[in-house]
N, C-alpha and C positions, 0 to 999 in steps of 0.2 A: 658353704659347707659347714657341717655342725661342727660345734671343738669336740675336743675329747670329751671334756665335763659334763656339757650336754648330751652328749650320747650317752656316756653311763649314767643319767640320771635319769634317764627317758626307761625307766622300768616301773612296772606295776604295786598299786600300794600294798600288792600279798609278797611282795619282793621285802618293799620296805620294812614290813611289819617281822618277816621274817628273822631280817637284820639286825632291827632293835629289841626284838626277843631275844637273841643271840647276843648283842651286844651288853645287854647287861646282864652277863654271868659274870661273875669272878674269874673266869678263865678269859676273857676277848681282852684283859688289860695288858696282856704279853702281845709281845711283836710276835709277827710272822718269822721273823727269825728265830728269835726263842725257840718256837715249834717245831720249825724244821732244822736245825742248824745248832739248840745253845743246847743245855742239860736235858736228861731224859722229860718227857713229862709223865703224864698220871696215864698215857696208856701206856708207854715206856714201861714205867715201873710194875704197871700190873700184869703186862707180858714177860717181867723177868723176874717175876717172885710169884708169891703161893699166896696172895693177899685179896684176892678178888671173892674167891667166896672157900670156907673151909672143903668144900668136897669138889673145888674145881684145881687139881695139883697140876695136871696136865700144862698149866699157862707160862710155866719155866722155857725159856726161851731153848735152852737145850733138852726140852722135854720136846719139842714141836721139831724137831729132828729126829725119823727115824733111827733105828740101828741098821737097817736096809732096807735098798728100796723097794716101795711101796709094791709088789709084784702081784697084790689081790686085787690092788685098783688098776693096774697095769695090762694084766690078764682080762680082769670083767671090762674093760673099754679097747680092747684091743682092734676091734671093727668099727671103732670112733676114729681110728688115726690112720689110714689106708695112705695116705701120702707120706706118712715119718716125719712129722712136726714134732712131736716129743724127742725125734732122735737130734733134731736139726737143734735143738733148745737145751737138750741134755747130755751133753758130749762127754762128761766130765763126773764119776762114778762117786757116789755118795759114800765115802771112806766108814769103817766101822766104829770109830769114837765121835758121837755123837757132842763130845766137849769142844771139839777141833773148829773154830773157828770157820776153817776152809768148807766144813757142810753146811752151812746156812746157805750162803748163794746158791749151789747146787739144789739143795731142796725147794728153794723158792722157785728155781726156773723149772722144777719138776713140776710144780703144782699147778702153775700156769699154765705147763703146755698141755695137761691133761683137761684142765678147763675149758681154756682156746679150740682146743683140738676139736672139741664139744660145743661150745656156744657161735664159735662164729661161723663164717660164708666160706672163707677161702685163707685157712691160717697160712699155707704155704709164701702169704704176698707180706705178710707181717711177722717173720721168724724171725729174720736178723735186726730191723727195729724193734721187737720186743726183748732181745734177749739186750739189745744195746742201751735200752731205756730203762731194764731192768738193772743193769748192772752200775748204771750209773745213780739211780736214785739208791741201791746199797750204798754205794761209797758214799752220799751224801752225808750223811750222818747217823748217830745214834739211835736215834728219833725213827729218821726213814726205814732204817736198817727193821726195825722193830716194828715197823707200818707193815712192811713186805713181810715180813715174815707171818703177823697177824691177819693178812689177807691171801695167804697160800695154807694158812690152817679152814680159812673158811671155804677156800675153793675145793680142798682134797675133799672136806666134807660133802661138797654141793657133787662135785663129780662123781663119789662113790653111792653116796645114797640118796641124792637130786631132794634131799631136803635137809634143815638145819636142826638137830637136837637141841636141846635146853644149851649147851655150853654153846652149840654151833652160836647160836640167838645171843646170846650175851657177848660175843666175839662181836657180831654182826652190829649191834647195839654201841660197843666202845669203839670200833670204827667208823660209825655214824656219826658219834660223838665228836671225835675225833677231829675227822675231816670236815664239820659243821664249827667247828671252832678254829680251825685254820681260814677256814672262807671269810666268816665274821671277823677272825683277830686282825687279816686286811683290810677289809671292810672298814675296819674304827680307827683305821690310821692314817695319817696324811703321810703320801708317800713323794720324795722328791721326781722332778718329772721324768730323770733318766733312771730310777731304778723303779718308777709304776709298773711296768708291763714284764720286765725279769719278778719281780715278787708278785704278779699276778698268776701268772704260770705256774709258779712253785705251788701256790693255793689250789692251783688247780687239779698236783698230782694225783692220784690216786683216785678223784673223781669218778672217772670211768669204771673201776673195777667197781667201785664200789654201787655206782648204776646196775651192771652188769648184773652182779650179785642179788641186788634188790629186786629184780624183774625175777629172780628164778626162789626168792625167799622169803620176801616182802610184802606188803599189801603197796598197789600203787597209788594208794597218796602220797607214802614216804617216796615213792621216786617221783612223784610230779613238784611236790616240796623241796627234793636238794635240786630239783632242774630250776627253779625258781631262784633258790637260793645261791646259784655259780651263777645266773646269767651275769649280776651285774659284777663279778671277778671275770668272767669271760670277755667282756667287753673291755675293761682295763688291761687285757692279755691281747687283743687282737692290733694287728699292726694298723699304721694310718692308712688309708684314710678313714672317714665316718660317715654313713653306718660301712661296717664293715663289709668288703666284696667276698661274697660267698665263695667264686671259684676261688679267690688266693687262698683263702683258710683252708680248702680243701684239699692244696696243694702243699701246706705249710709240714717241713721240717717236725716239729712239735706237734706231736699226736692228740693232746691235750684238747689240740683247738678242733683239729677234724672228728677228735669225737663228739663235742660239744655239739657241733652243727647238728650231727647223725642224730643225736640223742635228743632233739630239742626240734625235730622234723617227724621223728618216730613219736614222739611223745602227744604231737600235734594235731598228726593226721589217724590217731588212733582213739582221741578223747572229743575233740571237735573242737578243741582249745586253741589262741591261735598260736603263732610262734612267741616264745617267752621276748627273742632277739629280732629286729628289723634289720633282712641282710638285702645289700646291694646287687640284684641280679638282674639286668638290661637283657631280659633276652632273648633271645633269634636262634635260630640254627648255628650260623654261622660264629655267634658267639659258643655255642655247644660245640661245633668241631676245633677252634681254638683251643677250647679249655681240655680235647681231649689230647690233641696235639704237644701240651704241655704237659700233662698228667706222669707220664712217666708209668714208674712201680706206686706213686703215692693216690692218692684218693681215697674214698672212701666205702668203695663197692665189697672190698673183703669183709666189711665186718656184718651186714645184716643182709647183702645179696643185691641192693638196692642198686641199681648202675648210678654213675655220679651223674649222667645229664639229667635222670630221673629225678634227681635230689635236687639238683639247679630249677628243675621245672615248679616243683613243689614249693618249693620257696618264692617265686617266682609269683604262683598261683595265689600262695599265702596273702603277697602282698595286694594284691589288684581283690580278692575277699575284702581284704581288711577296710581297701580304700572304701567300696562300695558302700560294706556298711555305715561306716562312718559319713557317707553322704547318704545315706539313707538312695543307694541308687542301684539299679541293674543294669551288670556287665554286657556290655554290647555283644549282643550273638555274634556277629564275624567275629570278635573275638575268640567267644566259642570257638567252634569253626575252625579258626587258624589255629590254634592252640591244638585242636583235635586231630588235627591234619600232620602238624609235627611231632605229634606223641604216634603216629602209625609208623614217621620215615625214621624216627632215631633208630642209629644203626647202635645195638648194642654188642662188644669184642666179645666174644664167643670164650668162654670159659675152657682153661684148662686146666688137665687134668691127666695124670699117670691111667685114673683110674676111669675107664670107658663111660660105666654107668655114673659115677657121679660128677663127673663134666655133664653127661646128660642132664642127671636130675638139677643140674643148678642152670642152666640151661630155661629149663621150666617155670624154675625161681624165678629169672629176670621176664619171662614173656606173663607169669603171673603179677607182679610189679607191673607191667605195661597196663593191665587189663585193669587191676586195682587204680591205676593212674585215670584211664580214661573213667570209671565211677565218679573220684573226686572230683574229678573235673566237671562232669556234670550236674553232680548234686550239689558239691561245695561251691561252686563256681556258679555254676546256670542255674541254680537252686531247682534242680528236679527232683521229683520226688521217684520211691524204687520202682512205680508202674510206668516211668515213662521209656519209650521205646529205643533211646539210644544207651540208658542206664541198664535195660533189659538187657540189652545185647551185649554190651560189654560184661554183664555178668554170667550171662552160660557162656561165653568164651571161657572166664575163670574157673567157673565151674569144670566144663573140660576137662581143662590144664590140670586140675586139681585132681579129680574124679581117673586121671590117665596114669600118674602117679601110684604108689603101692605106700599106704601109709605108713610111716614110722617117724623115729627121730629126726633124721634127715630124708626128707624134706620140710617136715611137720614144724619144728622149731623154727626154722627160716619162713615158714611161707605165714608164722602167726599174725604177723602185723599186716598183711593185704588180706587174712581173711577177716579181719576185725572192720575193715574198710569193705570190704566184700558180704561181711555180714548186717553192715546198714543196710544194703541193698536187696538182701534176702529176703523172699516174700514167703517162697514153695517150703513147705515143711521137712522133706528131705535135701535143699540144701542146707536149710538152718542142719540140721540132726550132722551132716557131711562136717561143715565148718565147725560147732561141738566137738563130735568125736573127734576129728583131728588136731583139735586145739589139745585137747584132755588126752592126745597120745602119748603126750610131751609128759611125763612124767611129773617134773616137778609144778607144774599146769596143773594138776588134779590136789594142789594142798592148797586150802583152804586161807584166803588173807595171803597171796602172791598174784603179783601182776598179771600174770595170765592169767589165774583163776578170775579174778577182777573184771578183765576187760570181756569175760564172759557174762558175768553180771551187768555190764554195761548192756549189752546186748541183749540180753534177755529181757534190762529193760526197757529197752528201744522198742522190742516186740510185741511185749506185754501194753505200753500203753498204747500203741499208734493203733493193736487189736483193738485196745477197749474206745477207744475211739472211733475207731472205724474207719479209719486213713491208711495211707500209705506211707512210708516214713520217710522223711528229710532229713537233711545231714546235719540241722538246727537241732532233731531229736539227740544224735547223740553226747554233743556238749551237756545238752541238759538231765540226760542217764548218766554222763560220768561228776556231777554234781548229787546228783541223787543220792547216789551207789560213793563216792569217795568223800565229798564234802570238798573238794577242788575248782 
């Protein structure tokens, strides 16, 4: 079995180079304690003062506290929250002195759930671990206290006008900062062997939002760059054994880890990349109905719609890709075959929901995931290209699925990432134009230098060149469109 050692080192030299970019600033010479835990730092202080640029006054930590709640942003998203996530988050009324200590927490969980409410699958499964994870990285420290609070300025932003103004962008920028100097300031430390994986976690906080964030404001290089840049703090965070077993991370307490998976699976099957992490998945059906048997309320199907056996499978696929390449060899068709045959019987738990139609529409979400699943499989896997006839058929199923649906926010924002996998396979001019406009419904999708506007560009040029070529396209084209198009 690998050591530990060797498992975190077994990362890629754009990890490495990452690292030692980072490592020599003047800031990676502080502990990770330091940062989260000892005196304010430099974004500390520039969220509690007036210092960051003369006409940005707003950055006073009691400036970032309404006088009351937020009720414009509240009103205009009010058909975002049909289940009451913001009620279930925000119990507790944002008092009118804005000095008062006691409104900071309140506001943060305000901003969150207006976010949440918005970007994920099924907030309802993650209310009380978010407000429980929220409240504790408050009390942490100075430091964290001043993280949260700088990361529910940038979300009221993104919620109310699904894009970031000049202040929004410099927010966004010192929380990049920020969180890229915690990873590193790990990173350069030798850590005793019983407190490695407690201060690898802590590096990991805020990670996730800060992804999150980046996919709706971002250009995606910067999120395929900090997904490079946590693998190998994610890997010193994961329990033993090595390489880490996918289902327990997906099971794990700490949210940290099950987003990591999510984010580093998404990130994979959307660019042609392979996984940043090599995760332990042996498996069988029978291993899938274990892991659901165990699953509980935790996994990780709330957050992008994806079912968890889905995620297991993918990972799964990843690795039998990787092997092949690297013998320069072809996946045995029954493999195929079997593989095809348990992506049709996976039973997925049937969504619920208060709300009729949108139990339906997310419903749709996961049989368009099955469909997007059988694509990769064939292309990524059995290396078909989009004219061959089981890649055809799996794609007007999706198309269907999609086509049956009434566009907008929900479903449009969930169903992005299988149509990015759906649109390597696209041949017919009107479904190209279908997967476009519905990508570009998505509001914050239509700004220029954000992940989703990107992975559009990816696409376009997967289509542009396999045209001028005269082919049909493989799932080799898209790795080398999103190189193209990010420099990734």
């Amino acid at each position: 079995m690998a050591s530990r050692q060797s498992a975190v080192l077994c990362v890629g030299p754009s990890q490495r180079s990452l690292l030692v970019a980072l490592s020599s600033s003047e800031k990676t010479d502080s502990s990770l304690k330091s940062i989260t835990q000892g005196p304010p730092t430099r974004l500390t202080r520039l969220i509690e003062s007036n210092q960051c640029t003369p006409h940005v006054s707003k950055l006073n930590v009691d400036g970032l506290i309404p006088l009351k709640h937020n009720t414009d942003v509240e009103e205009e998203y009010d058909d975002d929250d049909p289940e009451g996530f913001e009620e279930i988050l925000c119990q507790i009324s944002i008092r009118l002195d804005r000095t008062v200590d006691s409104n900071k927490l309140p506001f943060v969980l305000q901003c969150y759930a207006q976010w949440i409410s918005q970007s994920v699958f099924e907030p309802l499964k993650i209310a009380y671990t978010t407000k429980d994870t929220i409240s504790q990285q408050f009390s942490l420290s100075q430091a964290s206290r001043s993280r949260l609070l700088m990361i529910s300025q940038i979300m009221r932003k993104l919620a109310k006008h699904r894009a970031l103004d000049e202040e929004g962008n410099m927010l966004l920028e010192l929380l990049r900062c920020e969180i890229w100097q915690n990873v590193a300031a790990f990173c350069s430390r030798q850590w005793a062997e019983n407190e490695e994986r407690e201060h690898a976690i802590l590096a990991l906080n805020n990670t996730f939002e800060l992804m999150n964030m980046q996919a709706a404001s971002a250009p995606l290089s910067d999120l395929l760059r900090l997904i490079q840049l946590a693998a190998p703090v994610f890997l010193k965070a994961c329990p033993s054994p090595y390489p880490p077993h996918m289902s327990e991370l997906l099971l794990e307490v700490n949210v940290n880890l099950r987003h990591f998976v999510v984010a580093d699976v998404a990130s994979s099957i959307t660019t042609g990349r392979p996984l940043q992490c090599r995760y332990h998945v042996p498996w069988s059906l029978e291993y899938c109905d274990e892991f659901i048997r165990k699953r509980e309320d935790r996994g990780s199907q709330w957050l992008l719609g994806i079912p968890d056996q889905f995620l297991l499978l993918l990972a799964y696929m990843n690795n039998l890709r990787e092997d092949a390449i690297a013998a320069n060899a072809m996946i045995d068709p029954t493999m195929i075959e079997r593989i095809g045959e348990d992506i049709r019987v996976i039973n997925v738990m049937p969504c619920e929901s208060k709300e009729p139609t949108l139990a339906i529409v997310r419903t749709v979400v996961q049989e368009c995931w099955r469909q997007a699943i059988f694509i990769y499989l064939y292309m990524a896997l059995g290396r078909a290209h989009a004219l061959d006839s089981q890649v055809k058929k799996a794609h007007r199923s999706f198309m269907k699925l999609v086509n049956g649906t009434k566009s907008g926010r929900n479903p449009d924002a969930l169903l992005t990432i299988p149509m990015i996998i759906a649109g390597v396979a696209a041949t017919k001019s009107t479904h190209r134009h279908t997967i476009i406009s519905r990508v570009l419904s998505v509001p914050e999708y239509t700004n220029p230098n954000t992940a989703g506007n990107d992975h559009l560009h990816l696409l376009k040029e997967v289509w542009t060149r396999t045209a001028n070529e005269g082919r049909a396209a493989r799932w080799d084209d898209l790795r080398e469109a999103c190189w193209r198009i990010t420099g990734v």
